[in-house]
C-alpha positions in Angstrom: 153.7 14.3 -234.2 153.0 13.0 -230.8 149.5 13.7 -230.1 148.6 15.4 -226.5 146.8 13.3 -223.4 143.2 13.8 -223.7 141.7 15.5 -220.5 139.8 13.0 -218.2 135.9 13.8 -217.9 134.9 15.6 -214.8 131.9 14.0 -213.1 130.6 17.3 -211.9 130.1 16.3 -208.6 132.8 16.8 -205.7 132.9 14.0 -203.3 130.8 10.2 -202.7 126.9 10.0 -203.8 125.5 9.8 -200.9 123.2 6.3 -200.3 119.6 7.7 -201.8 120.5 10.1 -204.3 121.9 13.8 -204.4 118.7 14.6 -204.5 116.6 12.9 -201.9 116.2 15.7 -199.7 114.5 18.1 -202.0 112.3 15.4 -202.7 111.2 14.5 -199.3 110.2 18.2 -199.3 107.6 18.4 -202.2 106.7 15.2 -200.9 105.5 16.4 -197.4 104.7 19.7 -199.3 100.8 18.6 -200.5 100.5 16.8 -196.6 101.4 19.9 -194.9 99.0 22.0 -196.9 96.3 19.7 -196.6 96.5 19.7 -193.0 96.6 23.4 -192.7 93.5 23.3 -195.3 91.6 21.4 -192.7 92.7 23.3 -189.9 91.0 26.4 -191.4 88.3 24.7 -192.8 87.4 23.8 -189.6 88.5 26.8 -187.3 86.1 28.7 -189.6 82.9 25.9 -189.2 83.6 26.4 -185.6 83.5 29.6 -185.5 80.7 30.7 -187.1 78.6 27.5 -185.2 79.6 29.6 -182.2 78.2 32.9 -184.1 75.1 30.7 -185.2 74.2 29.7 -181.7 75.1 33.2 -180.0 72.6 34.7 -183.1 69.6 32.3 -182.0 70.2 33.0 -178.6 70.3 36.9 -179.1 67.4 37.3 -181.0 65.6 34.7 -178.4 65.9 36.7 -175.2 69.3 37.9 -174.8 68.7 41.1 -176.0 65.9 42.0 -173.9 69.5 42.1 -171.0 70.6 45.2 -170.2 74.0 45.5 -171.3 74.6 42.0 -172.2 72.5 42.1 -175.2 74.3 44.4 -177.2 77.4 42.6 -176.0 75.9 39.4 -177.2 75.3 41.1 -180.6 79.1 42.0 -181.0 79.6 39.1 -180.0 78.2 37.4 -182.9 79.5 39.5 -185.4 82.9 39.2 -184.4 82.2 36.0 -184.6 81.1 35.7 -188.1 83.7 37.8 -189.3 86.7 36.5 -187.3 85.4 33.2 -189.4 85.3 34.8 -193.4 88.6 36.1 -192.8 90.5 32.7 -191.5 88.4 30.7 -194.7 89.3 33.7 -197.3 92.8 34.0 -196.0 94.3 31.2 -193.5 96.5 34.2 -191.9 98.0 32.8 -189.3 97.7 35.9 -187.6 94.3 36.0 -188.1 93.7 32.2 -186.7 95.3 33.6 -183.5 92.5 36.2 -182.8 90.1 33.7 -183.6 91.6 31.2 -181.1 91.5 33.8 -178.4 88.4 35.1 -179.0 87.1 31.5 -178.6 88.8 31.2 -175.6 87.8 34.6 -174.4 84.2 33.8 -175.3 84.3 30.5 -173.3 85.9 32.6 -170.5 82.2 35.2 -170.5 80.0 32.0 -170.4 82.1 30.7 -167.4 81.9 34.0 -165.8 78.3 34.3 -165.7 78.1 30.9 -164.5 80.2 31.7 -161.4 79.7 34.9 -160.3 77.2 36.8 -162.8 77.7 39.4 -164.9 76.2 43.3 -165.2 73.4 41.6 -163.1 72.9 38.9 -164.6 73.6 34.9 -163.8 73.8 32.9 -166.6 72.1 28.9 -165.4 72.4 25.5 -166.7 71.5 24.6 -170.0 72.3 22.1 -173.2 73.0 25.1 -175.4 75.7 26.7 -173.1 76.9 23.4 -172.5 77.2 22.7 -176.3 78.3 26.3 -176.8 81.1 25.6 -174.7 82.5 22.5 -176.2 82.2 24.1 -179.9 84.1 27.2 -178.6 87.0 24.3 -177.2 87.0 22.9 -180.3 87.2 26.0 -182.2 90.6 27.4 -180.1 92.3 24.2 -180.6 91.6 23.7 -184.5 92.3 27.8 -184.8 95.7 27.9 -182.5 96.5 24.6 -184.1 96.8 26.5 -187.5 98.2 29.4 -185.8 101.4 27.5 -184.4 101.9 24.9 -186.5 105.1 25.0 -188.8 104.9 25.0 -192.4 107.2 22.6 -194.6 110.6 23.7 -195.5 109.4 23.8 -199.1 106.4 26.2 -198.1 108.9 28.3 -196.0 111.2 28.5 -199.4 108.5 29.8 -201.5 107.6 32.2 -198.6 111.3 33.6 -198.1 111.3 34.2 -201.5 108.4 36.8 -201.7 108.5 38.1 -198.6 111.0 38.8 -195.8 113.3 36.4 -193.1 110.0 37.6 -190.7 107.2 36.0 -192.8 109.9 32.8 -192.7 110.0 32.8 -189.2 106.0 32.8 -189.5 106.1 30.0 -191.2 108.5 28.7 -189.2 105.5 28.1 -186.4 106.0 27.5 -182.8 108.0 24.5 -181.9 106.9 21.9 -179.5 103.0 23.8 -179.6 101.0 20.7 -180.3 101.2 19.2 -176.6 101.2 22.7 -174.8 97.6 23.1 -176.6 96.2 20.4 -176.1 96.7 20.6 -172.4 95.2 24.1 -172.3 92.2 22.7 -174.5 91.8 19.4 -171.8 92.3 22.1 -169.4 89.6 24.3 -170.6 86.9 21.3 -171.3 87.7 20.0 -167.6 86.5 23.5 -166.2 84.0 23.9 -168.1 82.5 20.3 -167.0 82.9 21.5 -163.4 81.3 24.7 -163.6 78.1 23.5 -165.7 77.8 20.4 -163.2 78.0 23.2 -160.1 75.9 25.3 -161.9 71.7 25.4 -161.7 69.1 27.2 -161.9 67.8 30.5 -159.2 65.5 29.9 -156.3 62.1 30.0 -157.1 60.3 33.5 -156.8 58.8 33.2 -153.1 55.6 34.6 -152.6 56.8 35.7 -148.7 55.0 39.2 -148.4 52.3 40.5 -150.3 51.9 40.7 -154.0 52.1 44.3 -155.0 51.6 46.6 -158.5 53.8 49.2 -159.8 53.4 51.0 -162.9 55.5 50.4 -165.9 54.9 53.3 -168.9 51.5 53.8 -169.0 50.5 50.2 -167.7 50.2 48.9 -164.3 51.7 45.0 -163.6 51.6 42.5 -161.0 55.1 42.3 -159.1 56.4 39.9 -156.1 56.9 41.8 -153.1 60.4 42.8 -154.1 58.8 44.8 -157.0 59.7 42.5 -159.8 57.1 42.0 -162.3 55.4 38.9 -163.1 54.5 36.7 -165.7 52.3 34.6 -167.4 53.1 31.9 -170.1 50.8 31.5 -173.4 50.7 27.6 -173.3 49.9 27.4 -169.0 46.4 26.4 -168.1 44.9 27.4 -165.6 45.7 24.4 -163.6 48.8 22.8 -165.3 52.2 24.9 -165.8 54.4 23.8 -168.9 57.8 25.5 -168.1 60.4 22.9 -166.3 64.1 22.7 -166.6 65.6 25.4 -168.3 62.7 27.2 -169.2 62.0 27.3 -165.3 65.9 28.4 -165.0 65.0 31.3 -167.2 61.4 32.1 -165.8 61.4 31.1 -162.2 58.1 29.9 -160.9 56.4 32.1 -157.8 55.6 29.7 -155.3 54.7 29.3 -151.9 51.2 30.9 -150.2 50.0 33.8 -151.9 49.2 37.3 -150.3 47.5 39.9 -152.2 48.2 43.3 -151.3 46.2 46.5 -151.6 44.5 47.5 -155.0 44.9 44.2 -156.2 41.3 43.1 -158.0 42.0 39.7 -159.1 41.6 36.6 -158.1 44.9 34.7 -156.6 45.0 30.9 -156.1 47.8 27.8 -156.2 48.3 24.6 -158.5 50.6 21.6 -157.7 54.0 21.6 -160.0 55.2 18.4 -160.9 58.0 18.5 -158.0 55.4 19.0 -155.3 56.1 22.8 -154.6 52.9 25.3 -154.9 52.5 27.5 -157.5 50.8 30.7 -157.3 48.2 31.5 -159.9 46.2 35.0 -160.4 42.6 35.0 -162.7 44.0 31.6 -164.1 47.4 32.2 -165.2 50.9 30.3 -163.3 52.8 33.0 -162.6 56.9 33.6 -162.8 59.8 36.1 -162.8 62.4 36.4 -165.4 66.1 36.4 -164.6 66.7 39.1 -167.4 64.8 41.5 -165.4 67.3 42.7 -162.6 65.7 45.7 -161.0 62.6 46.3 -160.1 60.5 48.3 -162.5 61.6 46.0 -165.8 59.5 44.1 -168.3 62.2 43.0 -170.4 60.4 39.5 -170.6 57.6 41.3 -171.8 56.2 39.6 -175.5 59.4 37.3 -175.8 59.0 34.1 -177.8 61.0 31.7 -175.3 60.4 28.1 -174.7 57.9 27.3 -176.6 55.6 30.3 -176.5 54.7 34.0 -175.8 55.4 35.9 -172.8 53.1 38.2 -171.6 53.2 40.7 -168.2 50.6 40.0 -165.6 48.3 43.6 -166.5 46.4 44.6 -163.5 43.1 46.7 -163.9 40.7 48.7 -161.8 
């Protein structure tokens, strides 16, 4: 019996191997899979640090004389708590969603500290100093890390696993922005260039001049020394009575009264003048330099009253008799 042809073997493959392998796509996938996550692991890792630097210095600077502002103090307070929080949530879930708010409020944030700079706010104009200036760069460096994780695209093998459990929108979330590194690193260059310009135009207020006569209001149930604008003065625990100790920023913050003083009615003490380093005349009453403090923007405030700033205690000049 004549014995049928034996079927050839299929090679289960349709078509040339391509050069590398039938495979060699997947591969590069899981290959770039662990690089891509790492990156967006360091991303958040640092969008978070950032952020809550940012809450840290915001924090010391609140409970340091911010919140004796009107207005701005409880701002400054949300402020840090949005700030802490923004930063749990982009460490506990690296939602890009979430990295988004945090890069705006960084840049929003940035925005407030330039506003005061330039034109004040409720009041109040905020001066030079190394914190803002450090506050600044950290809240820079916090958008870009946090809109870096926000926009950049996930691997195709990432995206897979995603489209599997979710929906064709969480793989077009995945997907990122294309072409977003170079647009934010311009607004970050952007944002560190105006920042340099404003702090570098930026400086303290005029010194408190003594023009007119030194007056005294009363402020609850105590009676203070005030300029002649009815501001109330100061005096600074670590002064002498011939030497003052507050320059730079701490003079930014508590403005010196200088110039000839004038005492006016019902005034018992004893008013006098030291030499400041710079030359100008400082007045003194029974002993003590005396200043203003920028936080106060209306007559009839003591909001520098007993604040802890600059190296030691604030008291308001008391007047009695």
């Amino acid at each position: 019996m004549k014995s049928l042809p034996r079927p050839k073997a299929r090679s289960g493959r349709a078509g040339p191997r391509p050069a590398g392998g039938w495979d060699t796509a997947p591969r590069r996938e899981l290959a770039a899979w662990p690089s891509g996550r790492y990156q967006r692991a360091g991303l958040r890792l640092a969008g978070a640090g950032l952020l809550a630097a940012t809450g840290a210095i915001h924090l010391d600077l609140y409970l340091t004389g911010y919140r004796s502002i009107p207005v701005l103090g409880w701002l400054f307070l949300l402020q840090v708590i949005t700030a802490f929080a923004l930063a749990v949530a982009v460490l506990a879930t690296g939602s890009r969603l979430i990295a988004a708010a945090g890069a705006g409020f960084a840049l929003a944030t940035l925005g407030g500290y330039l506003l005061s700079v330039w034109i004040g706010l409720f009041g109040f104009k905020e001066i030079r100093t190394t914190v803002g200036i450090v506050a600044g760069v950290i809240e820079v460096a916090a958008f870009a890390a946090l809109a870096a994780l926000a926009a950049t695209p996930a691997t195709q093998a990432q995206q897979g696993i995603q489209a599997t459990h979710g929906s064709r929108l969480v793989a077009r979330l995945q997907a990122g922005i294309p072409g977003a590194g170079p647009a934010l690193a311009g607004i970050s260059v952007v944002a560190l260039v105006v920042l340099g310009v404003s702090v570098a135009a930026a400086g303290g207020p005029p010194a408190a001049s003594a023009s007119g006569a030194l007056k005294t209001a009363k402020i609850g149930s105590v009676t203070v020394l005030t300029n002649a604008n009815g501001f109330t003065l100061y005096w600074f625990a670590p002064d002498t009575a011939t030497r003052s100790t507050c320059y730079g920023t701490c003079a930014g913050y508590w403005p010196p009264v200088t110039g000839t003083p004038l005492a006016g009615p019902g005034i018992p003490g004893k008013l006098d003048t030291i030499k400041r380093s710079d030359g100008t005349t400082q007045v003194t009453y029974d002993g003590h330099p005396l200043y203003t403090y920028v936080g106060d923007t209306a007559p009839g405030q003591a909001f520098g009253n007993n604040l802890n700033l600059n190296g030691g205690l604030w008291h308001e000049v008391t007047v009695s008799g």
